[in-house]
N, C-alpha and C positions, 0 to 999 in steps of 0.2 A: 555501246555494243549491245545487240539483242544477242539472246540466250534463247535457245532449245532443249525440252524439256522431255526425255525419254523417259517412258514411264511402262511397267508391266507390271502386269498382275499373276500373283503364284502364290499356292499353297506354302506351309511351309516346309513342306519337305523336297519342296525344288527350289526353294529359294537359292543355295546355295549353287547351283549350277546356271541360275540364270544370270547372277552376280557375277560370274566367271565370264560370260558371253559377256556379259555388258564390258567387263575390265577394259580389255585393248582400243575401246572407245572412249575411258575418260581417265587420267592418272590419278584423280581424286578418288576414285574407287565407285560404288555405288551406296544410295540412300536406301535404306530398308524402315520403310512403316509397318507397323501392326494392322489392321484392321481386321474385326471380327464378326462373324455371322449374326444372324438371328438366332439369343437366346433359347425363343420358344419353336425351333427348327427342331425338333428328336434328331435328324440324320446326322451321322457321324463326320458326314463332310461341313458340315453347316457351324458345326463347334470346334472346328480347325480353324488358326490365325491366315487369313491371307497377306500374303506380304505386296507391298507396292514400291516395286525396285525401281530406283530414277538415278539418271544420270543426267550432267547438264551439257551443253556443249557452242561452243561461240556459231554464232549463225553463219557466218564463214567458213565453218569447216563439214557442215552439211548440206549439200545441194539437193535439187528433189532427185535427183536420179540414186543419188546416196540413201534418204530416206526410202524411198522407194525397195531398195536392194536389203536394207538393213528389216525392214518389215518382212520381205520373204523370206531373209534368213531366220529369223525371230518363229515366223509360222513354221516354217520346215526344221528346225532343232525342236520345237515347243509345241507339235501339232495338238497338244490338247488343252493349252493356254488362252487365253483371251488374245487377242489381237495386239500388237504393239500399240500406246496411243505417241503421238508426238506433236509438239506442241510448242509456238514461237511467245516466247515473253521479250517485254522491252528491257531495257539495260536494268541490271540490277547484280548484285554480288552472290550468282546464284551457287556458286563456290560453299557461303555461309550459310543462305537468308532459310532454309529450312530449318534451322534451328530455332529459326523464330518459330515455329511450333512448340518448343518446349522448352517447359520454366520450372524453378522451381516449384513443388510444393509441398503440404507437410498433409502426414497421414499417421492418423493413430494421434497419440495423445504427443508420441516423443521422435516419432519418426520424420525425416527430413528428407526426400529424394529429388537430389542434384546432380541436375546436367555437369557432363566433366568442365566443359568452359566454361562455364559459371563459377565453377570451385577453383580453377586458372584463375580468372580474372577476381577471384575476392569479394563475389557477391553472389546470394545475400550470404550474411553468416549466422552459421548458427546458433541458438542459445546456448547456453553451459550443462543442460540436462539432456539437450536435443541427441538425436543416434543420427548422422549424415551418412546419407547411402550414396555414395556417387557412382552413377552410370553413363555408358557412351549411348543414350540414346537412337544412335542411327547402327547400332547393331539389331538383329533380329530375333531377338528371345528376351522378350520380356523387359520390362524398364520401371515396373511400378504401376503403368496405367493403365490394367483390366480389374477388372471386380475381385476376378479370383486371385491374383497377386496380393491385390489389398488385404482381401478377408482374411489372407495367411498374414497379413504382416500386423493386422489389429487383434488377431487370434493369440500370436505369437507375444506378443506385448503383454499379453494374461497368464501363458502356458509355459513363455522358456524364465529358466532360472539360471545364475554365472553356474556352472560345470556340469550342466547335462550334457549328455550324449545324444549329440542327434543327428539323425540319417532323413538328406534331403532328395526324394527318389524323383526323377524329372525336375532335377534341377538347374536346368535352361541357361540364363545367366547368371546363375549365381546368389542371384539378390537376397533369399531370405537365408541363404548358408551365413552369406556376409552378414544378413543381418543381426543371426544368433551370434555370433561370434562377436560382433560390438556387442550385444547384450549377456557377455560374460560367457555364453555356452562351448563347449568341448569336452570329446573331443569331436567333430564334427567332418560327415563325410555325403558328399552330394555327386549323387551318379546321376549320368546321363546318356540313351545309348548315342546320341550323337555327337559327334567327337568334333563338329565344329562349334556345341555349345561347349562344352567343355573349354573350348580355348578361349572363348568370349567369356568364360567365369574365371578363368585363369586371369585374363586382361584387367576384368573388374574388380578381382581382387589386390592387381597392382593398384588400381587408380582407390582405394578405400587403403592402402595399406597395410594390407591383414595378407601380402604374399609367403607364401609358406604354414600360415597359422588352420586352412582348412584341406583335407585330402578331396581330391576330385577323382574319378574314376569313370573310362569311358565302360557302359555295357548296361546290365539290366539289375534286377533283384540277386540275380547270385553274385555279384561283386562285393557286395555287405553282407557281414557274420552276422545272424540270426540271433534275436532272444537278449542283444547287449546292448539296448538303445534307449534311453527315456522319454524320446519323443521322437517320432519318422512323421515328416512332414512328404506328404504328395500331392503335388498340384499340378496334373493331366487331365485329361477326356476322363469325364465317368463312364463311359463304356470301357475303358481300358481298367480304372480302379475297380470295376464291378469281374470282370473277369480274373483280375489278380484275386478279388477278395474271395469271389467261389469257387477258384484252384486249390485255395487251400493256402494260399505264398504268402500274401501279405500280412495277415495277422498274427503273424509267430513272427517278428523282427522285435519288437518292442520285449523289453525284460519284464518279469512280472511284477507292475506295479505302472510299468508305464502306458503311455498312449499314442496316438495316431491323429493325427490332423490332414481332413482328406478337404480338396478343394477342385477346383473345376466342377460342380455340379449344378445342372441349374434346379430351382424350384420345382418343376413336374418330374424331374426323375427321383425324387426323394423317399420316394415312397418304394421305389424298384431297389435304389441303392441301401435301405435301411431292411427292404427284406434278404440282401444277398449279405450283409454285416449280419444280421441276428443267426440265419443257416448258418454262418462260419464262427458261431461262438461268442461273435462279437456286441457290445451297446453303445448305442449312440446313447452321450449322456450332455451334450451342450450342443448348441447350434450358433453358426452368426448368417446373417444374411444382409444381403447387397443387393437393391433391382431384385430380378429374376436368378442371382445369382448365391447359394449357399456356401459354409463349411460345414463338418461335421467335426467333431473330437469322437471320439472313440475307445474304448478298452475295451480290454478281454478278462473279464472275470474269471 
C-alpha cells in the first residue's frame, strides 16, 4: 500500500489549530516537528520554532479531486500559511516510521533523553548514575534537541542541588522542570501561558513518573510568588527575556542569594541582553555557549 504524506508548515503559536483541521483526516492524530530559524536572523519571527504538521493517509482514501479540495480548504482557514505540500510514498508503515527520526541520546555528563517507545520497548538502558528524561517526541514544545534546551540542561547539571526551589518560566514541555526534580530539586513550579504546553508537561510528567511531585500553572510571571526561589530558569525569545528584565519583573523572583539562568539567546544579542541585566541591578557572572547559541547565569547583588 502507498502512503500520502500531508505536510504544513506553522509557526508555533498556530500549531495547535492546524493539528485540529488536520484531526478528522487521520485517527492517528498529527506528527509535529520542531524546526528552527536562522540564528543570526535579529527578527523576532525568525527565532520562533516552526512546526511541520504531517499526517499520513492510505493512497486510496485520497483522490485528486480530494487533494485538490483539502489544499483550498488549507489556504482559506490558514491564508497566511505556506501552502499545503502533499506527497505520494510507496508502501511503508507510515503509522510508525517517523520515529525513525529520533533516538536516544545523552547530553551533559548524566543526562539521557528518551523517546517514549524506546523506554516501552527496553532499549537502550540507562546507566546506574545516568538522569533519563523521557519524552513523546511527536509533541510540539520542545524534546531536548535545540541548543537552548541543551544549554539549560548542561548549565543545570552545575547550578541545581537536591531541595532548591525552582521556578521554570516558559516551561513548554516540561523537560528541564522534570529534569530538576530527578536531580533532587523542590519544590518546583513551571508556568506557561499556554495551556496546551502545560498538558504536554502534565503528560510528560506521567511518562518520567514524577506525576504530582512538580506544580504546573497555565499564565505568565504573576502566577509565581516573588523573591522565594533559588534558581528561575527561562528559556524563551531574548526579546521577550529583555523586556521582562527592563520592566522591572524578572529580577526580584529569585531570594536573595539566589540566581537565574536565562537561555534562548543568541551570540549577537549578548551585548543588548547584558546591558538591559546590569540597568535592572542585575550581573551576568557565568556563561555557556552552543553554535551561535548562549546561556547566561545571573544575580542580583
Amino acid at each position: 500500500m502507498n502512503w500520502y504524506e500531508i505536510a504544513a508548515r506553522a509557526p508555533a503559536d498556530q500549531v495547535e489549530a492546524v493539528a485540529a483541521w488536520m484531526q478528522p483526516w487521520s485517527p492517528t492524530g498529527a506528527v509535529a516537528e520542531e524546526q528552527w530559524g536562522d540564528p543570526n536572523d535579529l527578527a523576532p519571527r525568525a527565532l520562533l520554532p516552526e512546526i511541520h504538521c504531517k499526517i499520513y493517509l492510505p493512497e486510496a482514501e485520497l483522490n485528486q479531486e480530494q487533494q485538490s479540495q483539502l489544499m483550498l480548504d488549507f489556504a482559506s482557514s490558514f491564508p497566511g500559511l505556506p501552502p499545503l505540500a502533499i506527497r505520494l510514498y510507496a508502501e511503508q508503515d507510515w503509522a510508525t516510521a517517523w520515529r525513525e527520526n529520533y533516538q536516544t541520546f545523552r547530553l551533559g555528563q548524566r543526562f539521557v533523553i528518551q523517546p517514549s517507545w524506546l523506554v516501552e520497548a527496553g532499549w537502550p538502558s540507562p546507566k546506574a548514575d545516568d538522569i533519563p528524561l523521557v519524552i513523546e517526541p511527536g509533541m510540539a514544545f520542545g524534546t531536548g534537541q535545540h541548543e537552548t534546551t541543551q544549554l539549560c540542561l548542561k548549565a543545570m547539571e552545575e547550578l541545581v542541588r537536591p531541595g532548591m526551589a525552582i521556578l521554570d518560566m516558559g516551561t513548554g514541555s516540561g523537560i528541564l522542570s522534570i529534569a530538576a526534580h530527578k536531580m533532587g530539586a523542590g519544590p518546583i513550579l513551571g508556568v506557561d501561558n499556554d495551556p496546551v504546553a502545560i498538558e504536554v508537561a502534565h503528560e510528560n510528567a506521567a511518562l518520567n513518573g514524577v506525576t504530582g511531585q512538580i506544580e504546573w500553572r497555565v499564565g505568565s510571571l504573576a502566577e509565581a510568588p516573588a523573591g522565594v526561589w533559588d534558581l528561575v530558569i527561562v528559556n524563551i525569545l531574548a526579546v521577550i527575556i529583555k523586556t521582562m528584565v527592563s520592566d522591572g519583573d524578572l529580577l526580584q523572583f529569585a531570594r536573595h542569594g539566589g540566581c537565574y539562568l536565562l537561555s534562548g539567546i543568541i551570540a549577537a544579542q549578548r551585548d543588548m541582553m547584558a546591558a538591559a541585566i546590569e540597568a535592572a541591578g542585575g550581573r551576568i557572572i557565568r556563561e555557556w555557549q552552543d553554535g551561535d547559541w548562549i546561556a547566561l547565569q545571573v544575580t542580583v547583588p
